[in-house]
Backbone atoms as SQL, in Angstrom:
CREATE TABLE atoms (id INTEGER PRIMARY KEY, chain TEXT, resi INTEGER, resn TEXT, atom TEXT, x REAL, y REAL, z REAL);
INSERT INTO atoms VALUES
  (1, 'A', 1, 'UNK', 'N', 0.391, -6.781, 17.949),
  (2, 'A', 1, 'UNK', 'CA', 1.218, -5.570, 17.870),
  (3, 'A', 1, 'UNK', 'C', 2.403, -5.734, 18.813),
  (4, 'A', 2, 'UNK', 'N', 3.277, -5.918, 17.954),
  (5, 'A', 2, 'UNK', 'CA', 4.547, -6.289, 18.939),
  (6, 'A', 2, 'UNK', 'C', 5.669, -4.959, 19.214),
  (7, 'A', 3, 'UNK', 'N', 6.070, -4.761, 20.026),
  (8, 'A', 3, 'UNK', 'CA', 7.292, -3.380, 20.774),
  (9, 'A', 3, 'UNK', 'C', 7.935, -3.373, 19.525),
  (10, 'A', 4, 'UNK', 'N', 8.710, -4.370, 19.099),
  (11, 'A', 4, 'UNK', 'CA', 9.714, -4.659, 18.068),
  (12, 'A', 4, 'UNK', 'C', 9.171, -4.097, 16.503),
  (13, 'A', 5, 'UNK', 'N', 7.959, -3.675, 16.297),
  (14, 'A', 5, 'UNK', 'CA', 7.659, -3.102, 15.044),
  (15, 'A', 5, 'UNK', 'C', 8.282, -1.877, 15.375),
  (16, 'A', 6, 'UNK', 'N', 8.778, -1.479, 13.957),
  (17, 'A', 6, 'UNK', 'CA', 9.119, -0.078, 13.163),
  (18, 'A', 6, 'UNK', 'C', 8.023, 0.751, 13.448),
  (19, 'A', 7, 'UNK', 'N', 8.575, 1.979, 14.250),
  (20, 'A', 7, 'UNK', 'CA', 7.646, 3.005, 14.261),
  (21, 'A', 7, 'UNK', 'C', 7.078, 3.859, 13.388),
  (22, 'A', 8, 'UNK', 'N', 8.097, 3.987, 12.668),
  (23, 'A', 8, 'UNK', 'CA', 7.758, 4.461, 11.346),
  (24, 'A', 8, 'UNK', 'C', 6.847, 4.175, 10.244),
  (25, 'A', 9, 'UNK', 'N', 6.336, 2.891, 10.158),
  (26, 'A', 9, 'UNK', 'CA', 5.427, 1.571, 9.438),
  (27, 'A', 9, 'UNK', 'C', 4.182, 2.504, 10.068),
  (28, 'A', 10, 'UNK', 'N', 3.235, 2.827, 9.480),
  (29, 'A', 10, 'UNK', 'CA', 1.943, 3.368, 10.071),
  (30, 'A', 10, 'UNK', 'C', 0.849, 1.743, 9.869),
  (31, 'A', 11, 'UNK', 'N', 0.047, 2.068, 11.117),
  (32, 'A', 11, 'UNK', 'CA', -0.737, 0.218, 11.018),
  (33, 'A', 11, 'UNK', 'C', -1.393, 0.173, 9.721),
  (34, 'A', 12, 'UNK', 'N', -1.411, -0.466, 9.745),
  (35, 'A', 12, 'UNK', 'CA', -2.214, -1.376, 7.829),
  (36, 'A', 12, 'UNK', 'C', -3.507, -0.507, 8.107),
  (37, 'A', 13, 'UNK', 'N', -4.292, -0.303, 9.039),
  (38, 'A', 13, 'UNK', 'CA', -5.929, 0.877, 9.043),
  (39, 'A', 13, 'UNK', 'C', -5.670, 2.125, 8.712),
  (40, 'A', 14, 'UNK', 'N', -4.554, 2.570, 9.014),
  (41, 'A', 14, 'UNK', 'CA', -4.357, 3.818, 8.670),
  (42, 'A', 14, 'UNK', 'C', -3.854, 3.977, 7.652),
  (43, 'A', 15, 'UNK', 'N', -2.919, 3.500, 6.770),
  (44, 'A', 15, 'UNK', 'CA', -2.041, 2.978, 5.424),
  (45, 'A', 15, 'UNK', 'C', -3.681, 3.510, 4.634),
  (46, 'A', 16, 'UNK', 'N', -4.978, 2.230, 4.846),
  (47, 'A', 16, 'UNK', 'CA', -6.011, 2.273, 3.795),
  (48, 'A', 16, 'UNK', 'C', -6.795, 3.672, 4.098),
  (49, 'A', 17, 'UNK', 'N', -6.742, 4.055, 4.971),
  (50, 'A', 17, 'UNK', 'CA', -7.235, 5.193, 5.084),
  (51, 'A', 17, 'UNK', 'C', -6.915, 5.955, 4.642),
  (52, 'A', 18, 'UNK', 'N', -5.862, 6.498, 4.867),
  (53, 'A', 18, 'UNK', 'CA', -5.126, 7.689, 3.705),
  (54, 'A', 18, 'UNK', 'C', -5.119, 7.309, 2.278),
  (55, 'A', 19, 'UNK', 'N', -5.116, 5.930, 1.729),
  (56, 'A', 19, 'UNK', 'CA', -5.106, 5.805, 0.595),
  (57, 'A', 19, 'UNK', 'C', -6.839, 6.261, 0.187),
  (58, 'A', 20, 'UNK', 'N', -7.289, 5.873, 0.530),
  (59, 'A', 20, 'UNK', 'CA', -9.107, 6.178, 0.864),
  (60, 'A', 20, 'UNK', 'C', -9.492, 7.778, 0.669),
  (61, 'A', 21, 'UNK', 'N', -8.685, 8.073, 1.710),
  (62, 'A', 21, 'UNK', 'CA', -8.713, 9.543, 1.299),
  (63, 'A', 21, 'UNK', 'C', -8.498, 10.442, -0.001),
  (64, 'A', 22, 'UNK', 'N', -6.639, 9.846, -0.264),
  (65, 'A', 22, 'UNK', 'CA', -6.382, 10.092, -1.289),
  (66, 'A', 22, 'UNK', 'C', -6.994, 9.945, -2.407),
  (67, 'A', 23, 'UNK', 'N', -7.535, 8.884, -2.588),
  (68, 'A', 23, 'UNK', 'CA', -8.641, 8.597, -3.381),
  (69, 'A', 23, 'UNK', 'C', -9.708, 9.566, -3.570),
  (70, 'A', 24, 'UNK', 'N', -10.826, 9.647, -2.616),
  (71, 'A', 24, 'UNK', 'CA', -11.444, 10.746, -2.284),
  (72, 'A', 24, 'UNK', 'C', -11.192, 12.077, -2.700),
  (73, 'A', 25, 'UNK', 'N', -9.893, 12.562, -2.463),
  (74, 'A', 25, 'UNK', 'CA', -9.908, 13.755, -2.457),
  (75, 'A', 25, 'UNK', 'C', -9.296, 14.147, -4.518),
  (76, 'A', 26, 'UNK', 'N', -9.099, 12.675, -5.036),
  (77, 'A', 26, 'UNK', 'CA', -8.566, 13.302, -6.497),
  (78, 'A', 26, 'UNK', 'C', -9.880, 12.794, -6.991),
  (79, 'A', 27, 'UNK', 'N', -10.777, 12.571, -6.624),
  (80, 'A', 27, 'UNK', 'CA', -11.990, 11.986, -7.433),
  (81, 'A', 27, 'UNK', 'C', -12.865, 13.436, -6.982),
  (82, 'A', 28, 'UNK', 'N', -12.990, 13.894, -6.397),
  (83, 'A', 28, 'UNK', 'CA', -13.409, 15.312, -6.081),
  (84, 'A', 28, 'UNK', 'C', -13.056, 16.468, -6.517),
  (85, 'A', 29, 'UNK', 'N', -11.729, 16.540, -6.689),
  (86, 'A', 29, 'UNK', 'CA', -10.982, 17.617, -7.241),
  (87, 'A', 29, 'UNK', 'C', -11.131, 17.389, -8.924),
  (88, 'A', 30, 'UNK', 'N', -11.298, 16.509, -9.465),
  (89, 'A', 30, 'UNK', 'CA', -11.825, 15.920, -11.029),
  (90, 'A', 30, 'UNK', 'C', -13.341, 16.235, -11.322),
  (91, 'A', 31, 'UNK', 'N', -14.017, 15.807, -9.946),
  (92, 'A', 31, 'UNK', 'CA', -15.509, 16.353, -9.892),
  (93, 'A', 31, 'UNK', 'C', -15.629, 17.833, -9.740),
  (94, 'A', 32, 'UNK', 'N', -14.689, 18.085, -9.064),
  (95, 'A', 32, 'UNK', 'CA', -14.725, 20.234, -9.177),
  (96, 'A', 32, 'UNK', 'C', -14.815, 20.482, -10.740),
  (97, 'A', 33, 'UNK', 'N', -13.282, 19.889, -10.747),
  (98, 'A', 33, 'UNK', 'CA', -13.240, 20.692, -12.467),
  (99, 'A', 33, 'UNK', 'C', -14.057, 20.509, -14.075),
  (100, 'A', 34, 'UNK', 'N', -14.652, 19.014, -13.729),
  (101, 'A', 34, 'UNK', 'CA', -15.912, 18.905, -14.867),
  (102, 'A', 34, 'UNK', 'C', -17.253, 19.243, -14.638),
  (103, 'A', 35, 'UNK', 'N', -17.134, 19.686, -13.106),
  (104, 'A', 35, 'UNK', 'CA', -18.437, 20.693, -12.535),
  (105, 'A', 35, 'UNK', 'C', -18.340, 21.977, -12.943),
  (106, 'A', 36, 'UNK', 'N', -16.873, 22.683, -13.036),
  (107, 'A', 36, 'UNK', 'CA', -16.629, 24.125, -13.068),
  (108, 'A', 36, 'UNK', 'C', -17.030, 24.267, -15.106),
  (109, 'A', 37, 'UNK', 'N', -16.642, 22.581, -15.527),
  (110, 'A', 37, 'UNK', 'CA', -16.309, 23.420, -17.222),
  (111, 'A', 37, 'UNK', 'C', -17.756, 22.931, -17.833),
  (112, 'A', 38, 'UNK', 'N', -18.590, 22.265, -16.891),
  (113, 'A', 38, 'UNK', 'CA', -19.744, 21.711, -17.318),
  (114, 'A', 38, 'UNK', 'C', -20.721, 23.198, -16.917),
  (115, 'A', 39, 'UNK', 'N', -20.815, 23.914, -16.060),
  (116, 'A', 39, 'UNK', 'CA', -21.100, 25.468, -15.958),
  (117, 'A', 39, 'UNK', 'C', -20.944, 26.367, -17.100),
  (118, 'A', 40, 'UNK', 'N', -19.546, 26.581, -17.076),
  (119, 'A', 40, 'UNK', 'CA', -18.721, 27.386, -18.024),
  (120, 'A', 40, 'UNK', 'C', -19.382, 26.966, -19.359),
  (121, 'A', 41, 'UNK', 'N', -19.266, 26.195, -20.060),
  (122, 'A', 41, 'UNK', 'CA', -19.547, 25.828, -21.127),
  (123, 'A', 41, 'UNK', 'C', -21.399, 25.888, -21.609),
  (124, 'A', 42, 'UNK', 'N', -22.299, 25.926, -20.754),
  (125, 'A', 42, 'UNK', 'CA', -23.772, 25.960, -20.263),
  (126, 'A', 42, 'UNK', 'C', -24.159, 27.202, -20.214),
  (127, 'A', 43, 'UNK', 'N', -23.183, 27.859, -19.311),
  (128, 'A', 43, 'UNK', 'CA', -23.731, 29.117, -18.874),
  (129, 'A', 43, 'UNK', 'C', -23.447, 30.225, -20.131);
C-alpha cells in the first residue's frame, strides 16, 4: 500500500465486498417478492 495510490480507488476487499453485498441484497429482494406472490397466490 503505497502513499501514492488514489484515494478515491477503495482497496480491492472492500470493492468485493460491496459487490457481495450487492449481490446479497438483489438476491433477497427477488426472494421477498417470489415469497410475497408464492403466499398471495396459496393463500
Amino acid at each position: 500500500m503505497l502513499w501514492s495510490d488514489p484515494s478515491d480507488e477503495p482497496p480491492e476487499e472492500l470493492r468485493e465486498a460491496q459487490a457481495m453485498l450487492r449481490r446479497a441484497g438483489i438476491v433477497l429482494a427477488v426472494g421477498m417478492v417470489l415469497l410475497f406472490l408464492v403466499l398471495g397466490t396459496t393463500g
